[in-house]
C-alpha positions in Angstrom: 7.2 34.4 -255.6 7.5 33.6 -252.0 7.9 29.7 -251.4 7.7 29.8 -247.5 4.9 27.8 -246.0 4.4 28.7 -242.2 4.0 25.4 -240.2 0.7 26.1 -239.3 -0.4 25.5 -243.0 1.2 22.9 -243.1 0.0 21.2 -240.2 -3.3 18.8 -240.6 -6.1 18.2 -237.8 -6.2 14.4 -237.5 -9.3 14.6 -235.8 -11.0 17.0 -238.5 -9.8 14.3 -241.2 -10.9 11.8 -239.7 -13.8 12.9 -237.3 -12.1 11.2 -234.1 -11.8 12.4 -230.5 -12.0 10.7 -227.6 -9.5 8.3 -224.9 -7.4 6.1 -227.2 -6.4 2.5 -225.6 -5.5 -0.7 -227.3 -5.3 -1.5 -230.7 -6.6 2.5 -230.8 -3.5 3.9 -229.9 -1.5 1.7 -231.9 -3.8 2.2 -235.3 -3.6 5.9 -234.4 0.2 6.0 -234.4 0.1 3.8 -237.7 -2.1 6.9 -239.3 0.0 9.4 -237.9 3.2 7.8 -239.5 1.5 7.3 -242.9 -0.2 10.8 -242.7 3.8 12.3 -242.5 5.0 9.9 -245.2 2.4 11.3 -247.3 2.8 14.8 -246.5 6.4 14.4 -247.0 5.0 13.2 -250.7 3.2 16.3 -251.3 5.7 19.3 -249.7 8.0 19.2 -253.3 8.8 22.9 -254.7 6.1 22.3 -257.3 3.4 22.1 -254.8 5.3 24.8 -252.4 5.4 27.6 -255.5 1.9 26.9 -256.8 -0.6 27.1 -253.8 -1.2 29.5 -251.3 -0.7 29.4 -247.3 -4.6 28.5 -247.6 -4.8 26.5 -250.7 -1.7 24.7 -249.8 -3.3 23.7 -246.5 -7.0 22.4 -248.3 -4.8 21.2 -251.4 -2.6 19.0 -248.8 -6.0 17.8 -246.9 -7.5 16.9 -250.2 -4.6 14.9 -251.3 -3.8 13.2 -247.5 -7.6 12.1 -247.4 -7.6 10.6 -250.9 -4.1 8.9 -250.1 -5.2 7.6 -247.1 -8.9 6.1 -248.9 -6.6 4.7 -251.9 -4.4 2.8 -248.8 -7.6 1.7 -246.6 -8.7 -0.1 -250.6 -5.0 -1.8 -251.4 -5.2 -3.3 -247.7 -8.9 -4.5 -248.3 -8.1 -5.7 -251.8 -4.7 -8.0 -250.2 -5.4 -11.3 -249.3 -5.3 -12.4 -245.7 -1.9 -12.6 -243.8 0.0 -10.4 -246.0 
């Protein structure tokens, strides 16, 4: 079986997962770059050979967006859940 992965399947569309466009300024930019550094952390999570030999090129790519989003909702609940100043 052939474990390659082109890049562009493994690539996400931050504004398709999140539904954002537009300027970014401010506390924007730098909540953007926060995402962005989470989103790779997390893909980083999901791209082990278990994952690589089981999907597809296109399953791999919805399988990855499916698991990013869900990562990212289970993050947005453990910051609301923390207590203030942590």
């Amino acid at each position: 079986m052939d474990t390659s992965i082109s890049s562009a399947a493994m690539s996400v569309d931050l504004n398709g997962l999140f539904g954002t466009s537009g300027p970014e300024t401010g506390d924007n930019l730098r909540a953007n770059k926060g995402i962005k550094s989470l989103i790779e952390i997390y893909k980083a999570l999901f791209r082990i050979p278990e994952n690589l030999d089981h999907y597809s090129e296109s399953d791999y790519r919805t399988a990855e967006r499916r698991f990013l989003k869900y990562a990212l909702e289970q993050r947005k609940i453990e910051m609301e859940k923390a207590p203030h100043g942590e």
